[in-house]
N, C-alpha and C positions, 0 to 999 in steps of 0.2 A: 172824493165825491160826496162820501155823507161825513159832515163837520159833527163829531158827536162831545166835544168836551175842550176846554182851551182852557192851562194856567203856561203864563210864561217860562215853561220850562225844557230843555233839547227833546227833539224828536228824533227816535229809531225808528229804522225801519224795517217792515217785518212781513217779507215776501211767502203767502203758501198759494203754492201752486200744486198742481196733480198729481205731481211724484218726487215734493218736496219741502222744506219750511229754510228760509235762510232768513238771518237775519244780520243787521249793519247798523252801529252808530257813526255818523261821519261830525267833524266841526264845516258845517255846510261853506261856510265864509272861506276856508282854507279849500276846499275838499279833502281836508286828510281825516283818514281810516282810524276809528279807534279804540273799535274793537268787530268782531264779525262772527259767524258762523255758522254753520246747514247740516241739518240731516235728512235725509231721503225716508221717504215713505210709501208706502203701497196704495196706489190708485182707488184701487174699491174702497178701502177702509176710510181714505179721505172724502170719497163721495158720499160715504155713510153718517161719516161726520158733518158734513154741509148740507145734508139735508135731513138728519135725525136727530141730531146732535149728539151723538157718541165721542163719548169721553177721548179718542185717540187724537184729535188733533190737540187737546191740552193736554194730555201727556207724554205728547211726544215736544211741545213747547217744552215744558218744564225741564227734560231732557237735555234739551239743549241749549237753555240756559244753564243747568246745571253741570253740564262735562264739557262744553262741546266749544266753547267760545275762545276764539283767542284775542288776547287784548282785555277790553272793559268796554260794558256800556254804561253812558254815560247818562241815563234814564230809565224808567220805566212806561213812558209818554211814549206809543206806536201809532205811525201809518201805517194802515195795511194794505199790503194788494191782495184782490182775490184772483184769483183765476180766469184771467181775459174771455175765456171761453164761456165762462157762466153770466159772462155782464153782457150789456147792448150798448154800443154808442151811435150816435146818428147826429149830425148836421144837416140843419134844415132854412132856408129860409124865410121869413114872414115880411106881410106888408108891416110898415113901421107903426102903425096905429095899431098892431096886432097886441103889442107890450101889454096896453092897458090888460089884455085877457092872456096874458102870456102861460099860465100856466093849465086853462082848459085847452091850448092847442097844443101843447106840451100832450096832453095825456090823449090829445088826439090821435098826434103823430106814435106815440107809446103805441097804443089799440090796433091803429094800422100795420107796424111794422113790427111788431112783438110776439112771436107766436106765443106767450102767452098773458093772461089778465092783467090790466095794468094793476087791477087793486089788491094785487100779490107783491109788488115790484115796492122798491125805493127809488125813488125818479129824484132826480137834480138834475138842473137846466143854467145855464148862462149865457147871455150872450155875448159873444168873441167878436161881433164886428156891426157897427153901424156904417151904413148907409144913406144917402137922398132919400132914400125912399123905400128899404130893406134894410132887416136886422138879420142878422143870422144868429143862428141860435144852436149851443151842443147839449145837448141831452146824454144822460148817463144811465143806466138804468140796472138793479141787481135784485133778485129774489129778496125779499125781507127778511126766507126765513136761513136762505142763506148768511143774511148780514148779522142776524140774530144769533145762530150758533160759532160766525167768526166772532163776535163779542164777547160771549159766553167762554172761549175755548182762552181767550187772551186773558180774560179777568178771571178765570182760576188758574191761570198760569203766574197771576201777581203783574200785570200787566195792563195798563189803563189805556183805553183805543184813544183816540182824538179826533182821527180821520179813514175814510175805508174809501177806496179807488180802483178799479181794472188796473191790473198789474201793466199792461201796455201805456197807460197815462205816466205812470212812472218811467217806466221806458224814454218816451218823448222827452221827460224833461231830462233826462242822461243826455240824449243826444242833440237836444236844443243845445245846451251847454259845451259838447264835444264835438260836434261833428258837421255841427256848418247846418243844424237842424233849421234854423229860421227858413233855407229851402223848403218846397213844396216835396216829401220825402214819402215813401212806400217805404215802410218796416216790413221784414219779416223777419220774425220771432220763432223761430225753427226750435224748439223743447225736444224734450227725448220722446216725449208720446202724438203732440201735436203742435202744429204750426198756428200761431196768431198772425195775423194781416193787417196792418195799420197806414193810415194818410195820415201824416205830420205837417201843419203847415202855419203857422204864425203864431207856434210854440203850444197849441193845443191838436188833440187826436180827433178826427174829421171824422173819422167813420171806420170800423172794425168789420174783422169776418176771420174763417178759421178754416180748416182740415182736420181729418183726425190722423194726420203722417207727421214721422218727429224723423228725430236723429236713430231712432232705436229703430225705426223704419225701414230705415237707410242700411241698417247690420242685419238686419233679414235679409232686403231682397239678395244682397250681398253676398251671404252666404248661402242662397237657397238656389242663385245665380248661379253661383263660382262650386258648390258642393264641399266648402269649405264649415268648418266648427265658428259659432259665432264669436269665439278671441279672437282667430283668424281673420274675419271678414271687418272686427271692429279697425284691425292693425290696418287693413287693406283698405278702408275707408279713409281715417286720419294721416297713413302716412302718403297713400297714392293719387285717392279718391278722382279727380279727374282730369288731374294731369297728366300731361304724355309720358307714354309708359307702354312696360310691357303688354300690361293688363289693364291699359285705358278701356278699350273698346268694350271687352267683360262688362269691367264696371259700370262703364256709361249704361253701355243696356241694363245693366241690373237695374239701374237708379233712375233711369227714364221713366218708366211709368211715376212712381212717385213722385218725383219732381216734375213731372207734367201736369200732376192732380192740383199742384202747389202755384204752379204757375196758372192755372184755369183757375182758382181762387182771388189770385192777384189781380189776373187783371178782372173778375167783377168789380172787387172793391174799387178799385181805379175808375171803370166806365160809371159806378156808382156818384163817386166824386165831381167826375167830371160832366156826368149828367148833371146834378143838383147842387153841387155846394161852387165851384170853382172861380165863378167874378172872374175868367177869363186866366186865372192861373196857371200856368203849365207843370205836371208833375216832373220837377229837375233830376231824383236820383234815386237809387235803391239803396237801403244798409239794411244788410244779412245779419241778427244778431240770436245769440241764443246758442244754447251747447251744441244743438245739431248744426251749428254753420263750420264748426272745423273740417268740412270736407275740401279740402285743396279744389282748387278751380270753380267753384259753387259761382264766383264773384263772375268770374267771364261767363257762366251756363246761364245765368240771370241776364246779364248785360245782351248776351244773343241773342234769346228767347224774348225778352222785352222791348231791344232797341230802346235801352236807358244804361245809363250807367250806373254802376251795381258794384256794390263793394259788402265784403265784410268789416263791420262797423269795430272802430277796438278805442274806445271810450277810457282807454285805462292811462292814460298818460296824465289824464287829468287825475286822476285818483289820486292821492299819496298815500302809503301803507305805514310811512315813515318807520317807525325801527319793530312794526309788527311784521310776522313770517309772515310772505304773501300766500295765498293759493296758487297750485301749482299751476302752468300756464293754460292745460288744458280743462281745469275748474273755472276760471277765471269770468268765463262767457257767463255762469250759472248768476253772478253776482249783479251782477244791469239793475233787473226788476230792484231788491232790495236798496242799490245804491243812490235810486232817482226815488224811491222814499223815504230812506235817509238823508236826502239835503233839501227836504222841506222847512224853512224856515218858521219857526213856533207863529210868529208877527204873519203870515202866510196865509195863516188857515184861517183866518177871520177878515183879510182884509177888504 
């Protein structure tokens, strides 16, 4: 989203999110893997960091450059994603004589739909589609002083930004690439703390929305359901979760409310699209991605409850690890956001 520096040299990528930092160098032209790694972090102290700027998310970087990586990175040049949840994205469209003043309606549409000041925000805009007679336009929008302390946090860590994005734009372009993205697609980005909501549709992100329910959600009501110890209820999620079973029915009710709160999110961002941005498009499909979609059955619970077809998204065939140890299978989902900004092409970010 924000272009902050460009010498022709590989781009890693370097995913922080709310309960986490990962990061990925990929050769994008191959997609093979060439070096990677993550460490988990506590929620508050990273909120403290994004918006005070406390020293924890650059020492918790440097950490993991330092121990943590397997493989090699092949730079020191990052895309970042921030945390889907702290950006805006909105699709809108203009008459076409709008361009000349494209960026006071830009900061219109910002004001309108922003609950907060645009002259707080870092705004970037493109337009994705001309028309006769309409342009449509994506707008991206992130706190400054959040983009400020993600800066900060990289470059004491010996780290030079290039470019900073919503972790779900990186997402999109994983699954452009894997998953038959050029459909009109619903994401949902199921995390351990909260769900991200995305429309995918002619390789850029339409329009976003969120929950505050994850996969760690999911081991609550689980075990609060069943009066089971939360290892217990994590086993009972991954290995049964809501397929036919002993203890289908349990779970189901456990999991219902939350996955109805997620489903009530979905489809706004949907009637939203389809209100304003869609030129007649139909939404084709759903992919479930993100750690919390290891729940068995999620893919038919979505497919029912939507009337779309709903899959969990597994983008990793495309990968190669080639002769690096992969992450174990159920890590695996955590890796998406970093690996759709590791195969930004340097030639990309200016173009």
């Amino acid at each position: 989203m924000a272009k902050l520096f460009y010498q022709n040299k590989p781009i890693i990528g370097l995913d922080i999110s709310n309960t986490g930092i990962k990061i990925m160098a990929i050769d994008p032209r191959r997609w093979l893997v060439l070096g990677y790694g993550s460490i988990d972090l506590e929620p508050q102290q990273v909120k403290a960091s994004l918006e005070n700027g406390e020293s924890y998310l650059a020492d918790n970087i440097k950490l993991l450059l330092k121990e943590k990586i397997i493989g090699h990175l092949s730079s020191n040049h990052v895309a970042i994603g921030v945390p889907t949840s702290r950006s805006y994205s909105r699709t809108f469209s203009l008459p076409s004589d709008a361009e000349k003043t494209l960026r006071d309606a830009v900061l219109l549409e910002a004001d309108q739909y922003i609950p907060i000041p645009s002259t707080t925000l870092s705004i970037d805009s493109q337009i994705i589609e001309r028309g006769k007679k309409e342009i449509t336009v994506l707008m991206s929008a992130v706190s400054q002083v959040i983009i400020d302390n993600v800066i900060m946090a990289a470059e004491l860590a010996g780290l030079q930004p290039i470019l900073i994005e919503p972790g779900m734009s990186a997402v999109g372009r994983v699954l452009t690439a894997t998953e038959e993205g050029s459909l009109p697609t619903v994401i949902v980005d199921i995390g351990p703390a909260s769900t991200d909501i995305a429309i995918l549709d002619k390789g850029n992100i339409q329009v976003t929305g969120g929950v505050a329910i994850g996969g760690n959600t999911f081991t609550l009501d689980i075990a609060k359901k069943l009066g089971v110890e939360l290892e217990n209820a994590h086993q009972l999620k991954v290995l049964n979760g809501l397929n036919a079973g002993p203890r289908q029915q349990k779970i189901s009710d456990a999991l219902d409310p939350s996955l109805s709160r997620i489903i009530a999110e979905v489809r706004k961002v949907m009637r939203y699209y389809e209100e304003r941005v869609t030129g007649n498009r139909k939404l084709e499909q759903v992919l479930i991605v993100g750690s919390g979609s290891n729940v068995p059955g999620i893919g038919e619970y979505f497919t029912n409850a939507l009337v779309m077809p709903s899959r969990v998204a597994s983008p990793w065939q495309k990968l190669d690890f080639g002769k690096l140890q992969e992450p174990p299978k159920q890590f695996r989902s955590r890796y998406i956001t970093v690996a759709g900004l590791a195969s930004i092409l340097p030639e990309a970010v200016w173009k």
